[in-house]
C-alpha angles and dihedrals in degrees: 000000000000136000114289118223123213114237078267085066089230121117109302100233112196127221087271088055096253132137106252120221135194154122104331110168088116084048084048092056091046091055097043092041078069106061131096131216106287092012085125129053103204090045103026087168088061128105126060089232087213083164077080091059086046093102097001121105096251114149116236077252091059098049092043086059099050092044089051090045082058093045091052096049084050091047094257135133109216084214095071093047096039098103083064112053123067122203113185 
């Protein structure tokens, strides 16, 4: 069980005022999705940086791939996180 974050990605503070906690591996990939290379200090090879396909020409192929490449190096399989994630 971990903390859980809000869409906000703030605490997620329930109704009683207390800090909810949960499983959070989807919340993990979302938070991961959003780094860029260097971002952090002890895995500077980490994060996919899709804010770069944002106006390039990469296929959906292309950006699956690099979002699978940053899941393995976290010890993660895309295809359990898959339902999750939209390319368009």
């Amino acid at each position: 069980m971990d903390i859980l974050l809000d869409n906000g990605w703030d605490l997620d503070i329930g109704a009683d005022g207390d800090v909810r906690v949960g499983e959070t591996a989807v919340q993990d990939v979302g938070s991961l999705l959003q780094l860029n290379k260097a971002d952090l200090k002890y895995a500077p090879l980490l994060g996919p940086g899709l804010i770069r396909f944002t106006k390039g020409k990469a296929t959906k192929e292309e950006i699956l791939k690099e979002i699978a490449l940053n899941l393995k190096i976290d010890g993660k399989r895309i295809n359990d996180f898959k339902q999750y994630i939209n390319v368009k």
